[in-house]
PyMOL Python script that loads the backbone (N, CA, C, O; Angstrom):
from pymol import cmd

cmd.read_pdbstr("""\
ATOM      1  N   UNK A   1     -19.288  -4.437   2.935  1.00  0.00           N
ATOM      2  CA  UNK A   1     -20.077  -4.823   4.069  1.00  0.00           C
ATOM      3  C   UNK A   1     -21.535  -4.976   3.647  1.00  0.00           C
ATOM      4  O   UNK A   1     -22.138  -4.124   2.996  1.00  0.00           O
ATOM      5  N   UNK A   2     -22.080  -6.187   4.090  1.00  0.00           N
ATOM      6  CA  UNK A   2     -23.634  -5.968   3.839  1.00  0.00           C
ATOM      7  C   UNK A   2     -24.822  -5.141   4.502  1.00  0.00           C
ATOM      8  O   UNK A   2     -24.748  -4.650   5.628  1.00  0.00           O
ATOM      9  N   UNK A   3     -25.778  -5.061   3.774  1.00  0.00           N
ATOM     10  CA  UNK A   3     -26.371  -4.033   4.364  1.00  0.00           C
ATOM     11  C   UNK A   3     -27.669  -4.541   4.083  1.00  0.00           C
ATOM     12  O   UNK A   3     -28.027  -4.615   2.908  1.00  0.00           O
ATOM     13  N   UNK A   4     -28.616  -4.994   5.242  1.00  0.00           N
ATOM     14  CA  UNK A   4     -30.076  -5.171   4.679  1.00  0.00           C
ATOM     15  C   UNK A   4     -30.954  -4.393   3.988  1.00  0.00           C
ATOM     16  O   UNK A   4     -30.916  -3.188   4.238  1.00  0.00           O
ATOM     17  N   UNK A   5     -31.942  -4.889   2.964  1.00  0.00           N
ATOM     18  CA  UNK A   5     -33.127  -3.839   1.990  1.00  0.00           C
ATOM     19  C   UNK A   5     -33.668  -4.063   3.106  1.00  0.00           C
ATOM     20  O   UNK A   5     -33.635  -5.058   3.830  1.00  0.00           O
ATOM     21  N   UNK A   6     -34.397  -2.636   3.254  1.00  0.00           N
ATOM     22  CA  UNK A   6     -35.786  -2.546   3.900  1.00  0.00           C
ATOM     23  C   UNK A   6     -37.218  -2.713   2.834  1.00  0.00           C
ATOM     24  O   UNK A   6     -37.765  -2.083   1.930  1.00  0.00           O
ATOM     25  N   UNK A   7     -37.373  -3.832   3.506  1.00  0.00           N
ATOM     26  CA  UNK A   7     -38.734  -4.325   2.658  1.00  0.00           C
ATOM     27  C   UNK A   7     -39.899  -4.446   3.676  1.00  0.00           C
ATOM     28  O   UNK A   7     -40.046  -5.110   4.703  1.00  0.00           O
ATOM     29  N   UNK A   8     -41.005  -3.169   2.717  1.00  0.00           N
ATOM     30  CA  UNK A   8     -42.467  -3.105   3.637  1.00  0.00           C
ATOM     31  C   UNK A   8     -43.060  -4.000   2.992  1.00  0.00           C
ATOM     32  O   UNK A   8     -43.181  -3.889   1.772  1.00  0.00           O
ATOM     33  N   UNK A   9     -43.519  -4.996   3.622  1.00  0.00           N
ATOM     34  CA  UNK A   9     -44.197  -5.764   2.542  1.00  0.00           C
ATOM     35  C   UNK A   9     -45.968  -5.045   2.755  1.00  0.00           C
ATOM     36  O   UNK A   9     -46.974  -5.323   2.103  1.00  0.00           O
ATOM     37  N   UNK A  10     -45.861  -4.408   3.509  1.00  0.00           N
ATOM     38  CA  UNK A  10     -47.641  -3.727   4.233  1.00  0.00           C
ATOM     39  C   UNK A  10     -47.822  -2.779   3.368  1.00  0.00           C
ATOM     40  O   UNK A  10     -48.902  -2.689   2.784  1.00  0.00           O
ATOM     41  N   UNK A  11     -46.326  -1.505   3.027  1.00  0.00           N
ATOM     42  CA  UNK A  11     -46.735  -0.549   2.155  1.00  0.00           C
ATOM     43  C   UNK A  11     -46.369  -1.001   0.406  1.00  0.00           C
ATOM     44  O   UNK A  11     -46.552  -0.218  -0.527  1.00  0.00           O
ATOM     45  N   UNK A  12     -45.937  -2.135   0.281  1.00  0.00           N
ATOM     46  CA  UNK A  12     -45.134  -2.583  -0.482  1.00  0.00           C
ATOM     47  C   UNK A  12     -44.240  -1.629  -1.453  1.00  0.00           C
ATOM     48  O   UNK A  12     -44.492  -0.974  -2.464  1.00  0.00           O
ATOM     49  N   UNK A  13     -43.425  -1.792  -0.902  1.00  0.00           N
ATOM     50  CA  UNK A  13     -42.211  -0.977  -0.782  1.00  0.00           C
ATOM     51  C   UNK A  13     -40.723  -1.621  -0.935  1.00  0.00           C
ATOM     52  O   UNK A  13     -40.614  -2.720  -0.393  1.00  0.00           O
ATOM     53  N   UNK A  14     -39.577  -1.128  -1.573  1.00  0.00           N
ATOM     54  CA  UNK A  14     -38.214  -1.845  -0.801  1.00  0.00           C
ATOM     55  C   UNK A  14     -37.310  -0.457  -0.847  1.00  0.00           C
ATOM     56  O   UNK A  14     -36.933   0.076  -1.890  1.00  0.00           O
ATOM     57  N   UNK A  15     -37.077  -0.050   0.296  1.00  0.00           N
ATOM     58  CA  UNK A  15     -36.658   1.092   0.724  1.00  0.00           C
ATOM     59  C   UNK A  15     -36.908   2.170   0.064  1.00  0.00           C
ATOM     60  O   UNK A  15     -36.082   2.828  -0.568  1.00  0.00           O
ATOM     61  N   UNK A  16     -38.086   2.399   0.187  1.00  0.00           N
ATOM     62  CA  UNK A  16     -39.152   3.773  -0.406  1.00  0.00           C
ATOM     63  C   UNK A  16     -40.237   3.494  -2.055  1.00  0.00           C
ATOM     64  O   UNK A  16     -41.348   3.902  -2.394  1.00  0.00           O
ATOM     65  N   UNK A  17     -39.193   2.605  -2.718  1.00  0.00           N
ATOM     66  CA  UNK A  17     -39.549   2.492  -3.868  1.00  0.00           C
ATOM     67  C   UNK A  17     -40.747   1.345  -3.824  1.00  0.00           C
ATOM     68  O   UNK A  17     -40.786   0.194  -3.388  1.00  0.00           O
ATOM     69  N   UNK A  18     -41.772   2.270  -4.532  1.00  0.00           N
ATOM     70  CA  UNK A  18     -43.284   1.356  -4.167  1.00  0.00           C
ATOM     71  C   UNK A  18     -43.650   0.689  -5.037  1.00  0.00           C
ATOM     72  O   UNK A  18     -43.572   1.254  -6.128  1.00  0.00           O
ATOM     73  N   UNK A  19     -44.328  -1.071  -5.073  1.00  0.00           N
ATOM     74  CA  UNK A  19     -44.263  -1.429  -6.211  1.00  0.00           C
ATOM     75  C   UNK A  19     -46.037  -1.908  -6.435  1.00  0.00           C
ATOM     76  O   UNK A  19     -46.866  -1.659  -5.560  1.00  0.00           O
ATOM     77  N   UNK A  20     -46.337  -2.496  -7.523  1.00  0.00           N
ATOM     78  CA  UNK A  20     -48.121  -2.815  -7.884  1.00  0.00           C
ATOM     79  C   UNK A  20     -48.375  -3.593  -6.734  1.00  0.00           C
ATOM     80  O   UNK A  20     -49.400  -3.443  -6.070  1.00  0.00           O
ATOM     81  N   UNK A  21     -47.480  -4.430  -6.457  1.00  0.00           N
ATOM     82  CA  UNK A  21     -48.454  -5.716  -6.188  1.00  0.00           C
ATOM     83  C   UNK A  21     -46.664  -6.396  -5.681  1.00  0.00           C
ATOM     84  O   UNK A  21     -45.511  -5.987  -5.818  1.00  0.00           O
ATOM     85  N   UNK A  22     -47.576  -8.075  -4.834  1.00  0.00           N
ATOM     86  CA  UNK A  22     -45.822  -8.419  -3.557  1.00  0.00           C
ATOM     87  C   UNK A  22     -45.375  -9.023  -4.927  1.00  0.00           C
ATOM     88  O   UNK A  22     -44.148  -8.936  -4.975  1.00  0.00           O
ATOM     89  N   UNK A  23     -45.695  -9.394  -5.655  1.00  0.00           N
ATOM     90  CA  UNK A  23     -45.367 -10.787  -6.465  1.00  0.00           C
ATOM     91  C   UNK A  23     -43.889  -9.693  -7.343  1.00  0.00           C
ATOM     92  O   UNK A  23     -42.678  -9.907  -7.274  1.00  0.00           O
ATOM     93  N   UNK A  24     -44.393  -8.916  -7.859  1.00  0.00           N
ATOM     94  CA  UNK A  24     -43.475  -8.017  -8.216  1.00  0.00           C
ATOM     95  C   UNK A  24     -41.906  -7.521  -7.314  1.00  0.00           C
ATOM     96  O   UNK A  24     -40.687  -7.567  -7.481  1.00  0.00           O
ATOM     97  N   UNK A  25     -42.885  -7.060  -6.329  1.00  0.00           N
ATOM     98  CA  UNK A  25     -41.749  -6.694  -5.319  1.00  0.00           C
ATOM     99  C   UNK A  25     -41.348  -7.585  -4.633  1.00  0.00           C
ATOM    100  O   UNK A  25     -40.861  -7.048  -3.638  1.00  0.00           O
ATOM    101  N   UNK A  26     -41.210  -9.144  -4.527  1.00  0.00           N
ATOM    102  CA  UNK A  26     -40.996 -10.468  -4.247  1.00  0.00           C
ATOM    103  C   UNK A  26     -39.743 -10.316  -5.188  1.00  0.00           C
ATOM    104  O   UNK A  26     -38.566 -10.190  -4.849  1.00  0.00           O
ATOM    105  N   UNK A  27     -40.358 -10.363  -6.627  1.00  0.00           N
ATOM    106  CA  UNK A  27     -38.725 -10.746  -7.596  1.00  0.00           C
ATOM    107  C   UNK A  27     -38.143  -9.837  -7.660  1.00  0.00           C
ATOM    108  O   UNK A  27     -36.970 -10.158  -7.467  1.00  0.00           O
ATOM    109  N   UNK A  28     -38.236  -8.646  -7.849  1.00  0.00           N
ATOM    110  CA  UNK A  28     -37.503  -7.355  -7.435  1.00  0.00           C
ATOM    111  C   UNK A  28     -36.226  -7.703  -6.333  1.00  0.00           C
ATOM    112  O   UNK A  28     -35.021  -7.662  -6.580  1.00  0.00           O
ATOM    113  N   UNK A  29     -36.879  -8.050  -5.071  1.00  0.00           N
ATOM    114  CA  UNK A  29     -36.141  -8.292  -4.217  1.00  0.00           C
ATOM    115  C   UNK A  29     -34.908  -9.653  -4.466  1.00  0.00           C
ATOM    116  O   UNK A  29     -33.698  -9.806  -4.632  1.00  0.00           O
ATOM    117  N   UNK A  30     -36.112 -10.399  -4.361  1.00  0.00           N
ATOM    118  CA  UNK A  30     -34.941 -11.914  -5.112  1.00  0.00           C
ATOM    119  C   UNK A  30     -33.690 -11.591  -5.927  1.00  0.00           C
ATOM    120  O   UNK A  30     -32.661 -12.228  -5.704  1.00  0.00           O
ATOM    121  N   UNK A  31     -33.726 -10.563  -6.931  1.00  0.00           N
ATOM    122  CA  UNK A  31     -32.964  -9.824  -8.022  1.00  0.00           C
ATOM    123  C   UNK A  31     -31.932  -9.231  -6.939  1.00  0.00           C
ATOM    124  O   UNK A  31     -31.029  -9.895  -6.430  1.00  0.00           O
ATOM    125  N   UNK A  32     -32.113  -8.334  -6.757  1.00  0.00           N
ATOM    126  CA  UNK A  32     -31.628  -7.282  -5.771  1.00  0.00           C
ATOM    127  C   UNK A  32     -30.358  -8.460  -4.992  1.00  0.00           C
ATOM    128  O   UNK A  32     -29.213  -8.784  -5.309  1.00  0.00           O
ATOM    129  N   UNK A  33     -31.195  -8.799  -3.965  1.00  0.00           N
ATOM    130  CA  UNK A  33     -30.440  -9.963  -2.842  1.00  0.00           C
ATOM    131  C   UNK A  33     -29.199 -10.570  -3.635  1.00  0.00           C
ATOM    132  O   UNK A  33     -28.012 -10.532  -3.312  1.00  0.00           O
ATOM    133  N   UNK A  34     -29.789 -11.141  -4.761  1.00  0.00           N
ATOM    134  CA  UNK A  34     -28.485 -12.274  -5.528  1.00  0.00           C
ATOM    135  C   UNK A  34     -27.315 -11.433  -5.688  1.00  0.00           C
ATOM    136  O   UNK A  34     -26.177 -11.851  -5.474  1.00  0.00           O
ATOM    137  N   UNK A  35     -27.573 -10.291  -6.050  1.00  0.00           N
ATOM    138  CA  UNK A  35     -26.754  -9.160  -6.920  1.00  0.00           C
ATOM    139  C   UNK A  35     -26.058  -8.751  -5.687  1.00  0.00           C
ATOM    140  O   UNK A  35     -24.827  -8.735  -5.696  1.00  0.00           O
ATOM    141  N   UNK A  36     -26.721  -8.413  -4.610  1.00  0.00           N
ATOM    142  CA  UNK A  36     -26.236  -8.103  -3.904  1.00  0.00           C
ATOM    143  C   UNK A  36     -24.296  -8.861  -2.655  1.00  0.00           C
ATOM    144  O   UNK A  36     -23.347  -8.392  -2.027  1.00  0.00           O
ATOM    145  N   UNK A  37     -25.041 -10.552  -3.173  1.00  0.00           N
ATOM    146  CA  UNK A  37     -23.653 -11.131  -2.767  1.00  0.00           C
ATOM    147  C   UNK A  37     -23.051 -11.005  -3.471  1.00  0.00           C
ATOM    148  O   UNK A  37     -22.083 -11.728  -3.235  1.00  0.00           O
ATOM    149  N   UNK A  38     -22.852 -10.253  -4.754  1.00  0.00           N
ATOM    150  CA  UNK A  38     -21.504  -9.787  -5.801  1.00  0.00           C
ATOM    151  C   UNK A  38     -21.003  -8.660  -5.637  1.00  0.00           C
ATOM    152  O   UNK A  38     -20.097  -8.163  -6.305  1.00  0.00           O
ATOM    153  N   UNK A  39     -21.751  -8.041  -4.441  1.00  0.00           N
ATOM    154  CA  UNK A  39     -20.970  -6.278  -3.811  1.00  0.00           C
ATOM    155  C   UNK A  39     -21.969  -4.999  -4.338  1.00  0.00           C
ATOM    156  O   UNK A  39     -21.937  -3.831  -3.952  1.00  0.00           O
ATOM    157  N   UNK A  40     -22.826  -5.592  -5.303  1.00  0.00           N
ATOM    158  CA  UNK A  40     -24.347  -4.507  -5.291  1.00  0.00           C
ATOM    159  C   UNK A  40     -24.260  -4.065  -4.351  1.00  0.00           C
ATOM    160  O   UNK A  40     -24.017  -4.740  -3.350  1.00  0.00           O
ATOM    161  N   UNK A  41     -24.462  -2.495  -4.315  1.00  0.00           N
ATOM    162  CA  UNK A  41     -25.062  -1.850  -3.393  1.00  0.00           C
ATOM    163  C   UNK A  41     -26.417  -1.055  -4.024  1.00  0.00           C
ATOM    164  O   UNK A  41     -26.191  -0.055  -4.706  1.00  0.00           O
ATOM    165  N   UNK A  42     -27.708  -1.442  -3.829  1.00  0.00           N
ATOM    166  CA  UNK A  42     -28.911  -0.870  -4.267  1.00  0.00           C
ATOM    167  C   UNK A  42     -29.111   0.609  -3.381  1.00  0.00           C
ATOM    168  O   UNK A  42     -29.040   0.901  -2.187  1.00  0.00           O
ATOM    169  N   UNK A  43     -29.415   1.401  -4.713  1.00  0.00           N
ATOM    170  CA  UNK A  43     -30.182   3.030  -4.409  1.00  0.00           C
ATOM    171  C   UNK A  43     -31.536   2.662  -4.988  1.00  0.00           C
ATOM    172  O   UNK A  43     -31.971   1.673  -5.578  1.00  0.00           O
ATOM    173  N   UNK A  44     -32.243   4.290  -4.446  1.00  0.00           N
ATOM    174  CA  UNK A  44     -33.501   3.679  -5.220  1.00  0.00           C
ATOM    175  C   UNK A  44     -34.110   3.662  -6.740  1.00  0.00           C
ATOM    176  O   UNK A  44     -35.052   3.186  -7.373  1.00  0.00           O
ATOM    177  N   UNK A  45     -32.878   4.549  -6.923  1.00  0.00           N
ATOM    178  CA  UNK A  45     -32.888   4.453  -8.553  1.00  0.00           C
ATOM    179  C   UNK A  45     -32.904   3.699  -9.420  1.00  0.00           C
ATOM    180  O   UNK A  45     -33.673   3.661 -10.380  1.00  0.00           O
ATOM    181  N   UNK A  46     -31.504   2.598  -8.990  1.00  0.00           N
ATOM    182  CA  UNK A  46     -31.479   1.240  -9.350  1.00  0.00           C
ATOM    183  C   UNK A  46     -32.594   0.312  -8.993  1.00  0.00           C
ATOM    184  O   UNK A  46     -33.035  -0.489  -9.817  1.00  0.00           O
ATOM    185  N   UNK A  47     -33.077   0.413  -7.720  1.00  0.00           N
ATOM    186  CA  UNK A  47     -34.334  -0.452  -7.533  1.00  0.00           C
ATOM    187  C   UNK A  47     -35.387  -0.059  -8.558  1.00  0.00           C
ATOM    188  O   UNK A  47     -36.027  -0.842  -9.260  1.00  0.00           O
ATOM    189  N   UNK A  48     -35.448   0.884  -8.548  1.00  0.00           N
ATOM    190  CA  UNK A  48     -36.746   1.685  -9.366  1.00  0.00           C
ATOM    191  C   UNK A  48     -36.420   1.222 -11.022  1.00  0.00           C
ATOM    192  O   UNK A  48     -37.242   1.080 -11.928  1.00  0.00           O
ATOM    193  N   UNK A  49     -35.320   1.091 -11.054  1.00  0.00           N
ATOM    194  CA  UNK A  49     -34.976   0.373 -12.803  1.00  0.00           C
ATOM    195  C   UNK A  49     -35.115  -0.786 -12.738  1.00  0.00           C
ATOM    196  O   UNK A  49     -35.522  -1.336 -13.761  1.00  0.00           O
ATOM    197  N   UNK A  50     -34.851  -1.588 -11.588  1.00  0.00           N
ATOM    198  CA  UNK A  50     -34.860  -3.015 -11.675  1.00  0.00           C
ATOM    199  C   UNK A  50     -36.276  -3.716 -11.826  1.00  0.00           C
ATOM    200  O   UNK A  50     -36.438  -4.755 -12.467  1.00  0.00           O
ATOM    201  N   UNK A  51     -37.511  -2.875 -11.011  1.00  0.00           N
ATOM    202  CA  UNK A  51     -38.657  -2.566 -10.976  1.00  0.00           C
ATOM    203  C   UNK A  51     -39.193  -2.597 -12.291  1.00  0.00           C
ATOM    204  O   UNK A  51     -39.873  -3.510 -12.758  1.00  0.00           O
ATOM    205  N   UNK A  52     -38.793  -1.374 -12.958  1.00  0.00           N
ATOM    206  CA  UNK A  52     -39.166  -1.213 -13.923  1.00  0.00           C
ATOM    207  C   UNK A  52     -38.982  -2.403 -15.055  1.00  0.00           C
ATOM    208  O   UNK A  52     -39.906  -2.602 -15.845  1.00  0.00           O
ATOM    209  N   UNK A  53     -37.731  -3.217 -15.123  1.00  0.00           N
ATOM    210  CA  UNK A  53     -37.553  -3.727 -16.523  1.00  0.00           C
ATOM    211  C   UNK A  53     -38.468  -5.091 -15.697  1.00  0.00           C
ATOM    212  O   UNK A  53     -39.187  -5.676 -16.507  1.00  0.00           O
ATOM    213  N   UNK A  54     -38.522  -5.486 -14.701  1.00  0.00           N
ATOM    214  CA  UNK A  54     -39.746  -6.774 -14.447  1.00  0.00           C
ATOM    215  C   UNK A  54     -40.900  -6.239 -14.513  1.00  0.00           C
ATOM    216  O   UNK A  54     -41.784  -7.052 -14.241  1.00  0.00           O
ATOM    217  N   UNK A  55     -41.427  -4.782 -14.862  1.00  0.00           N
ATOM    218  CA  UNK A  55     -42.705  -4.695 -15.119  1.00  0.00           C
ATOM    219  C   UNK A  55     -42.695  -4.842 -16.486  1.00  0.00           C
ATOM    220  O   UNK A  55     -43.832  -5.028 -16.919  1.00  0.00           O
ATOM    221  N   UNK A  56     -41.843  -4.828 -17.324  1.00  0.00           N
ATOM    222  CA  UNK A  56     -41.682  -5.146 -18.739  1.00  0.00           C
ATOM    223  C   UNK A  56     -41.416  -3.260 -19.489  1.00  0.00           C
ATOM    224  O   UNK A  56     -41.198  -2.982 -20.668  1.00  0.00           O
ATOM    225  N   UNK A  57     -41.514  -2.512 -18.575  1.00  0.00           N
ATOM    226  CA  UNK A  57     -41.295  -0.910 -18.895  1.00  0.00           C
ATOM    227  C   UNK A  57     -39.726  -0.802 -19.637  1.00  0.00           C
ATOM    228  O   UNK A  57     -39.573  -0.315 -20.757  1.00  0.00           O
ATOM    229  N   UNK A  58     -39.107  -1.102 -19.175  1.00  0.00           N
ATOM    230  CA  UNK A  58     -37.559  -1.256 -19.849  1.00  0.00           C
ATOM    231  C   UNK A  58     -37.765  -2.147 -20.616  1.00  0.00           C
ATOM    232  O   UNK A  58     -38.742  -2.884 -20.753  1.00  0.00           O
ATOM    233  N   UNK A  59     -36.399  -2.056 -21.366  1.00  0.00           N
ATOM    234  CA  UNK A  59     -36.203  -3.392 -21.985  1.00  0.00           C
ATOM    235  C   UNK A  59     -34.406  -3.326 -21.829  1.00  0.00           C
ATOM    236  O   UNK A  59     -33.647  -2.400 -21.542  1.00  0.00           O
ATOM    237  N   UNK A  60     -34.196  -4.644 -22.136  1.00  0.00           N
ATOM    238  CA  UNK A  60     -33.369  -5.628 -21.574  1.00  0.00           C
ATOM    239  C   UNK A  60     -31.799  -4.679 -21.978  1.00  0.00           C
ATOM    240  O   UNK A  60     -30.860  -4.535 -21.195  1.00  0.00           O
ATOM    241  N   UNK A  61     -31.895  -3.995 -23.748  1.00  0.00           N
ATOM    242  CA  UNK A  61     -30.825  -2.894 -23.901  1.00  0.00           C
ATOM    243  C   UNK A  61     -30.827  -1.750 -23.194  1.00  0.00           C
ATOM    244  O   UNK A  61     -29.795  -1.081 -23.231  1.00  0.00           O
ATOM    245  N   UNK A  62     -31.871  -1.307 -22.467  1.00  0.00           N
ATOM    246  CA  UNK A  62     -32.119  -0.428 -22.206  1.00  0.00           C
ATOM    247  C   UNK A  62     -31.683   0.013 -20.376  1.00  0.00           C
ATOM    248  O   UNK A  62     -31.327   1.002 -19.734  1.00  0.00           O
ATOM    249  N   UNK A  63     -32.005  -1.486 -20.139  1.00  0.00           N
ATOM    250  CA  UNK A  63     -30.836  -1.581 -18.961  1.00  0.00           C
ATOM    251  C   UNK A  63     -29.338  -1.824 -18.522  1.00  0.00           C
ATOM    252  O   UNK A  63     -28.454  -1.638 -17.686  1.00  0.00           O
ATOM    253  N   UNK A  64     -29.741  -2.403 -19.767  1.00  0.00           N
ATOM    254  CA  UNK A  64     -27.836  -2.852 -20.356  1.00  0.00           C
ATOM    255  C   UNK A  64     -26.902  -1.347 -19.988  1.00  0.00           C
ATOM    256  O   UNK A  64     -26.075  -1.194 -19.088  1.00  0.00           O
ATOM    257  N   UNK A  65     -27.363  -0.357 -21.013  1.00  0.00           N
ATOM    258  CA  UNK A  65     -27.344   0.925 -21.756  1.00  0.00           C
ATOM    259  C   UNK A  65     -26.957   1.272 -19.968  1.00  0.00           C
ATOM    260  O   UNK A  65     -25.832   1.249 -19.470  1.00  0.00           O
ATOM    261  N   UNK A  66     -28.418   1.614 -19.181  1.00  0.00           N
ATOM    262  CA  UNK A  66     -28.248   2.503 -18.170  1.00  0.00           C
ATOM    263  C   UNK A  66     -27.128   1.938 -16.650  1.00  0.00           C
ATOM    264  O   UNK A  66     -26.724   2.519 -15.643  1.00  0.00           O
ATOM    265  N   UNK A  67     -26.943   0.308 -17.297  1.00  0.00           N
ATOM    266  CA  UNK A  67     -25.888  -0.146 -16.080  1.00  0.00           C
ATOM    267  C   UNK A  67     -24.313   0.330 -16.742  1.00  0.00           C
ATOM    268  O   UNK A  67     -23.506   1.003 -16.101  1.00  0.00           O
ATOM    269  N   UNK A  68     -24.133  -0.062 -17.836  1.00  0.00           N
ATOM    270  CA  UNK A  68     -22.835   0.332 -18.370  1.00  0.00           C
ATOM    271  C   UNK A  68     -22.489   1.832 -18.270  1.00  0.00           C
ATOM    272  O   UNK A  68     -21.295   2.132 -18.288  1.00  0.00           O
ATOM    273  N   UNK A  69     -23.518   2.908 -18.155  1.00  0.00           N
ATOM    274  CA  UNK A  69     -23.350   4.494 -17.916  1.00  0.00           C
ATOM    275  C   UNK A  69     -23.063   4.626 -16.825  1.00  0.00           C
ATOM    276  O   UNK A  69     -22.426   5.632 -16.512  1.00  0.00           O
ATOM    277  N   UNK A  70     -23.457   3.572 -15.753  1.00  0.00           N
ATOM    278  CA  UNK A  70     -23.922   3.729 -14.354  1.00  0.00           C
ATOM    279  C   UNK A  70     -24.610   4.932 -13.781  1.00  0.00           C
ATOM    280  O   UNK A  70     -24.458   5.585 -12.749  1.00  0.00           O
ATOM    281  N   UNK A  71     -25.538   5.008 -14.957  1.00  0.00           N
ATOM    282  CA  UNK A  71     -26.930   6.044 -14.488  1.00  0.00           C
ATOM    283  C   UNK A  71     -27.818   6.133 -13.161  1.00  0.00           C
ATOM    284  O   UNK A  71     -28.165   7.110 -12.497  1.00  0.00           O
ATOM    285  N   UNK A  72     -28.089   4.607 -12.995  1.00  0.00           N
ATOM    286  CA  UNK A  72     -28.581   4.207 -11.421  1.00  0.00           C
ATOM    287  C   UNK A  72     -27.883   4.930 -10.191  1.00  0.00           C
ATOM    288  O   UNK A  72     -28.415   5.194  -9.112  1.00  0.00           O
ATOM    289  N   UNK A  73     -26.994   5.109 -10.458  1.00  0.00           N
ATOM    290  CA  UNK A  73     -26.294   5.825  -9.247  1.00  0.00           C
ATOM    291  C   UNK A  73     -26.981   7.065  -8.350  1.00  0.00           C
ATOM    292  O   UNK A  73     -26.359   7.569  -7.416  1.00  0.00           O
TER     293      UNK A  73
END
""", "prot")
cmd.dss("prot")
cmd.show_as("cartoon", "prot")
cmd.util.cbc("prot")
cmd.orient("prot")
């Protein structure tokens, strides 16, 4: 079943997880949404990683690594 992100764009936010700036939390979201018509269900953990590897903080094995553990959980 789908389930809408809550996105502050005032506190910039997507359901708690706060980001620099919209442009960020714009593709964050974009990310999120797509994933989401494949049965994603986002926590904020996962947001907060997804966050992270478009701030360039991760890197690309490193998310690989933490989706295949399913650490995000």
């Amino acid at each position: 079943m789908y389930q809408a992100l809550v996105i502050d764009r005032e506190n910039c936010s997507i359901q708690g997880v706060v980001f620099p700036n919209l442009t960020v939390l714009e593709e964050t979201a974009h990310a999120i949404g797509s994933n989401m018509f494949e049965g994603f269900i986002p926590t904020a953990k996962s947001i907060s990683l997804i966050r992270d590897y478009i701030l360039g903080e991760l890197s690309l094995q490193e998310l690989v690594f933490i989706t295949k553990s399913k650490a995000y959980v």
